[in-house]
DSSP file (Angstrom, degrees, kcal/mol; ACC not computed):
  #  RESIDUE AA STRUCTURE BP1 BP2  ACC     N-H-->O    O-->H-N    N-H-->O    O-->H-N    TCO  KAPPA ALPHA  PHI   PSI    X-CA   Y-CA   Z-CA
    1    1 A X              0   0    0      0, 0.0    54,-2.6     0, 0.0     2,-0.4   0.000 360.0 360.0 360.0 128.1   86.2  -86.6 -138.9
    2    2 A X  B     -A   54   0A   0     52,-0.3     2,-0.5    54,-0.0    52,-0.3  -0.769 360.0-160.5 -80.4 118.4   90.1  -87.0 -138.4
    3    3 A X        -     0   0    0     50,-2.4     2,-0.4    -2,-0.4    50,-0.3  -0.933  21.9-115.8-113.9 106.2   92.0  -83.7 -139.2
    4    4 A X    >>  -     0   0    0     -2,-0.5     3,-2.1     1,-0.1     4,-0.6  -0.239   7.2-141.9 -28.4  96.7   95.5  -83.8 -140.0
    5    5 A X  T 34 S+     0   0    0     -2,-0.4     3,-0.1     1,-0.3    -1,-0.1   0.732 105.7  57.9 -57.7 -37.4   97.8  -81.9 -137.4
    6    6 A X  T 34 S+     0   0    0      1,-0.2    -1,-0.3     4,-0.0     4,-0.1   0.832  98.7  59.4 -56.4 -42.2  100.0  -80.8 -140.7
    7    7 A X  T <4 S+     0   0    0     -3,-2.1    -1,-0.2     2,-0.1    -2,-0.2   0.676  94.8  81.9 -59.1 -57.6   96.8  -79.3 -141.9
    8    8 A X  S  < S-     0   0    0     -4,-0.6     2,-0.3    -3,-0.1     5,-0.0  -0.355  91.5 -99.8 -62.5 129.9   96.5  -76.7 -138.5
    9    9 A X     >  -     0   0    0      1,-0.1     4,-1.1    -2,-0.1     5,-0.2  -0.511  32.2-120.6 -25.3 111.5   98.2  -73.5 -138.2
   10   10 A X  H  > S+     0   0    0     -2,-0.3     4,-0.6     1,-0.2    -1,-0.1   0.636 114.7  43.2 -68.1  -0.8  101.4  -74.1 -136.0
   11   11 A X  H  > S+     0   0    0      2,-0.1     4,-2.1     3,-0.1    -1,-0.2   0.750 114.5  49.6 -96.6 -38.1   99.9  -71.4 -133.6
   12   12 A X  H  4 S+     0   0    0      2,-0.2    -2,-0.2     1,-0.2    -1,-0.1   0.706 106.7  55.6 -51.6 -25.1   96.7  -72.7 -133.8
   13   13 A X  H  X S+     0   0    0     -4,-1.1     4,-1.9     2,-0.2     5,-0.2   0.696 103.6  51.5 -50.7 -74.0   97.7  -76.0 -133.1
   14   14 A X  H >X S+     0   0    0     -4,-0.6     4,-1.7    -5,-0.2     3,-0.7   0.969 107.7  56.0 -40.2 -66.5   99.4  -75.3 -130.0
   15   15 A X  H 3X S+     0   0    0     -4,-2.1     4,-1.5     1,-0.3    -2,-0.2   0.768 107.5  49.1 -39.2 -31.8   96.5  -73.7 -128.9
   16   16 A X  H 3> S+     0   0    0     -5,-0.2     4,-0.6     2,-0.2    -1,-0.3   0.885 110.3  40.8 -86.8 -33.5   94.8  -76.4 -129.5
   17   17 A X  H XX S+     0   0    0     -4,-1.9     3,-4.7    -3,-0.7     4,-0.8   0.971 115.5  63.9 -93.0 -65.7   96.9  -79.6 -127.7
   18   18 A X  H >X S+     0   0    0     -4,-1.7     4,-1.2     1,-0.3     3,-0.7   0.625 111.3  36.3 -23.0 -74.7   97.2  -76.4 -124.8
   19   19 A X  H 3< S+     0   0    0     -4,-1.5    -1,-0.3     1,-0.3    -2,-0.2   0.515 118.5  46.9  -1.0 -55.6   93.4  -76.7 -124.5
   20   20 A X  H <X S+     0   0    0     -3,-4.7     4,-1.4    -4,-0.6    -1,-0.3   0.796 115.8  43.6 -92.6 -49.8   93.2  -80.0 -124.9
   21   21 A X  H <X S+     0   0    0     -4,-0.8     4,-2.6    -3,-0.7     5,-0.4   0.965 115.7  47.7 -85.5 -52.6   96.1  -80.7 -122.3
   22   22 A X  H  < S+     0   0    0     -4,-1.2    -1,-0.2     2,-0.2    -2,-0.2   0.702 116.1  44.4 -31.0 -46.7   94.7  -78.1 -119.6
   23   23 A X  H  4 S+     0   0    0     -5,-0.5    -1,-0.2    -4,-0.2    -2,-0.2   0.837 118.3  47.8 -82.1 -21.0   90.7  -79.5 -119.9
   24   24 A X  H  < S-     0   0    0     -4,-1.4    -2,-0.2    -3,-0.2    -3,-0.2   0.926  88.2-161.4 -57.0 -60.9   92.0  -83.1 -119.8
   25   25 A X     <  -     0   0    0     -4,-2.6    -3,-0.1    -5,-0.2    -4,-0.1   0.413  24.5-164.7  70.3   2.9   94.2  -82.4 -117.0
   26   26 A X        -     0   0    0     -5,-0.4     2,-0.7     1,-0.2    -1,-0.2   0.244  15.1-119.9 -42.6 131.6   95.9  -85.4 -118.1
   27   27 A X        -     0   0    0     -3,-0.1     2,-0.8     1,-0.1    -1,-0.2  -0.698  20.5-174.3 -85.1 104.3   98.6  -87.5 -116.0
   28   28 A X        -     0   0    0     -2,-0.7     3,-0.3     1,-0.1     2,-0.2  -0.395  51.6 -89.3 -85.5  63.7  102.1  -88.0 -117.2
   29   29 A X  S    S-     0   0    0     -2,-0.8    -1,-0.1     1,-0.2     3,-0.0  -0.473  70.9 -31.8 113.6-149.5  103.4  -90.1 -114.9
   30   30 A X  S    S+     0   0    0     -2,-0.2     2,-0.4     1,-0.1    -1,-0.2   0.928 119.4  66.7 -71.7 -45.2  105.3  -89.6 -111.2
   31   31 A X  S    S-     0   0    0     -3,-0.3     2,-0.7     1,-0.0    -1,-0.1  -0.686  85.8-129.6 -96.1 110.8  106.8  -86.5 -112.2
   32   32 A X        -     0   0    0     -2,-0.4    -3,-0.1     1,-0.1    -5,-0.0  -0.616  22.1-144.0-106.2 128.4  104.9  -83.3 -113.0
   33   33 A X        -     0   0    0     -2,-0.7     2,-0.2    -5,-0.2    -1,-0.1   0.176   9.9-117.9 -63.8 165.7  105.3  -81.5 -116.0
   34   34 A X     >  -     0   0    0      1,-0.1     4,-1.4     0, 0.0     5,-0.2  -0.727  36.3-112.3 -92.9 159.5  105.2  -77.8 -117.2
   35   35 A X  H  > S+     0   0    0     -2,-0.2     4,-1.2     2,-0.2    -1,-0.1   0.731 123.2  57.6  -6.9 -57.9  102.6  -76.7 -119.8
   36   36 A X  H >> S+     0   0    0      2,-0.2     4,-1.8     3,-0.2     3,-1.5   0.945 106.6  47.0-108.5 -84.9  105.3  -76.3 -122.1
   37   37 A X  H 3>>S+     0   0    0      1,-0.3     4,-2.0     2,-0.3     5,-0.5   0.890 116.3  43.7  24.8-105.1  106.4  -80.2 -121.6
   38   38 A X  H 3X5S+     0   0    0     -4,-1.4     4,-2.2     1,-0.2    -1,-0.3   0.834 110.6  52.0 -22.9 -44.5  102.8  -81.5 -121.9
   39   39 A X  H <X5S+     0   0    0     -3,-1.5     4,-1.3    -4,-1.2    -2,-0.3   0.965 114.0  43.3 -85.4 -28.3  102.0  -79.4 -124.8
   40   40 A X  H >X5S+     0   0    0     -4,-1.8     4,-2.3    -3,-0.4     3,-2.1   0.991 115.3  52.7 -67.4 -66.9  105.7  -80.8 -126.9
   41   41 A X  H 3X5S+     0   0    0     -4,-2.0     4,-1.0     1,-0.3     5,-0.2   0.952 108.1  49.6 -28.8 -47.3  104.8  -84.7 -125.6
   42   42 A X  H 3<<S+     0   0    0     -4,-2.2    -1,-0.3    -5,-0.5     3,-0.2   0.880 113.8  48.2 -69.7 -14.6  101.2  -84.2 -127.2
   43   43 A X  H XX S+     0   0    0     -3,-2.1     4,-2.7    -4,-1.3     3,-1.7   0.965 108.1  52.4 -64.1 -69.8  103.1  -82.9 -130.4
   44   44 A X  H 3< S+     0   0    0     -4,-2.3     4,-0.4     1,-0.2    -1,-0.2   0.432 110.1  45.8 -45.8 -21.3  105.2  -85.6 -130.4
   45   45 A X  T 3< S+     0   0    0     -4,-1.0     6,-2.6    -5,-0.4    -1,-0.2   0.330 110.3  52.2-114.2 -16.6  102.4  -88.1 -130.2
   46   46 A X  T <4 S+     0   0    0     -3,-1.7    -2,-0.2    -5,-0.2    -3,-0.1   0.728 116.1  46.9 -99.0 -24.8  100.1  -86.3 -133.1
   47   47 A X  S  < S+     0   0    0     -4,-2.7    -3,-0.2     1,-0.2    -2,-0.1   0.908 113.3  45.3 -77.9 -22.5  103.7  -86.5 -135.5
   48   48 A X  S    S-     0   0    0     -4,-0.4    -1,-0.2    -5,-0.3    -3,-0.1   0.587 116.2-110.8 -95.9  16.0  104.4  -89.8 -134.8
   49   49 A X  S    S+     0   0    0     -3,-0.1    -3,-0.1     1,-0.0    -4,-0.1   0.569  86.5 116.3  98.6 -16.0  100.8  -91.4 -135.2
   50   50 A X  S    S+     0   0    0     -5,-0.2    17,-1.0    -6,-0.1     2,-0.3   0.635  79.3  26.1 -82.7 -28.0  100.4  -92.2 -131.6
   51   51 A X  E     - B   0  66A   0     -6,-2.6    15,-0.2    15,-0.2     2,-0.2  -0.572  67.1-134.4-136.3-167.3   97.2  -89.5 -131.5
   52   52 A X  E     - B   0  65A   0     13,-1.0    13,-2.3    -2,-0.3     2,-0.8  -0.901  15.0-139.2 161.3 111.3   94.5  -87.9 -133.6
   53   53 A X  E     - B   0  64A   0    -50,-0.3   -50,-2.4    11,-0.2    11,-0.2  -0.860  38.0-159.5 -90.2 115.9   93.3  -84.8 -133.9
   54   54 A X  E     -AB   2  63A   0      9,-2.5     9,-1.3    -2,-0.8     2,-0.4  -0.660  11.7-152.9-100.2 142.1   89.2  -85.5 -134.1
   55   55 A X  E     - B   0  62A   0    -54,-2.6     2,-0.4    -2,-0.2     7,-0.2  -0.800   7.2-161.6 -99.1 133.5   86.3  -83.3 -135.4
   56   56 A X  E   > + B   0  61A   0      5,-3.0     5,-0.7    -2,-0.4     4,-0.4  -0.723  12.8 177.7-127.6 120.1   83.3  -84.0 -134.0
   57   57 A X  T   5S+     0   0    0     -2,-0.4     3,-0.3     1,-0.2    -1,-0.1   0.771  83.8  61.2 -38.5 -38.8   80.1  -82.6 -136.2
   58   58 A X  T   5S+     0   0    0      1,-0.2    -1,-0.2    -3,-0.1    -2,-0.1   0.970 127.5  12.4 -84.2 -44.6   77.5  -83.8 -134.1
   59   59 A X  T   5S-     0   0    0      2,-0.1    -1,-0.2    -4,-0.0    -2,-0.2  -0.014  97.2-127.5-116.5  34.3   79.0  -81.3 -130.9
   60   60 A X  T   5 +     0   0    0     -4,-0.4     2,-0.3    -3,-0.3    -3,-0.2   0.578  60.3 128.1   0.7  67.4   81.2  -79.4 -132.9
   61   61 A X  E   < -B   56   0A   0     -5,-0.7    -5,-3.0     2,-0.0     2,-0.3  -0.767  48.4-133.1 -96.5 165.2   84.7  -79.8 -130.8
   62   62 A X  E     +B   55   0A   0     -2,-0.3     2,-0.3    -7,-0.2    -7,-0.2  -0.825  28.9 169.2-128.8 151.9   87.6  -80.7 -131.6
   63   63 A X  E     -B   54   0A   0     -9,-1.3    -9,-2.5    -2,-0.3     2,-0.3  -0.923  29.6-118.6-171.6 155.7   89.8  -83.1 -129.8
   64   64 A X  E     -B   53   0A   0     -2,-0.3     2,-0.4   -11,-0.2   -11,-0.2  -0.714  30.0-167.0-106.5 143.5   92.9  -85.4 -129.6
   65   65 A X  E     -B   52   0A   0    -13,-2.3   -13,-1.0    -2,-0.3    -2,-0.0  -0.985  23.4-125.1-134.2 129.4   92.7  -88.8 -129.3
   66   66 A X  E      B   51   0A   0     -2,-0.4   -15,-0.2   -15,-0.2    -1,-0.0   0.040 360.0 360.0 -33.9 160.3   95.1  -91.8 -128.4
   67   67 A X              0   0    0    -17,-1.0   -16,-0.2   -16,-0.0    -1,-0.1   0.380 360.0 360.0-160.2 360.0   94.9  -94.3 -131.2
């Protein structure tokens, strides 16, 4: 199930891409970023359409997705 980002608490929200970006570990590039950095890019990528925030029922997590 796809849950709108608009939809989240903005602290909750945060909380969440933090989460997300911290178990991920995820590489932006040559140049390594602060928390703070990472967590605005993933922001930036759930307003413009570029990601997905995803439900999943079957293992109840939540997670952000490229699209």
């Amino acid at each position: 199930m796809l849950i709108p980002y608009t939809s989240i608490d903005p602290e909750v929200l945060t909380n969440l891409i933090e989460s997300v970006v911290l178990r991920e570990g995820t590489d932006y590039g040559d140049e390594e970023l602060s928390l703070d950095e990472k967590v605005a890019l993933v922001r930036l990528q759930l307003e413009s359409g570029e990601a997905l925030i995803e439900y999943s029922e079957v293992h109840q997590s939540v997670n952000i997705i490229s699209v």
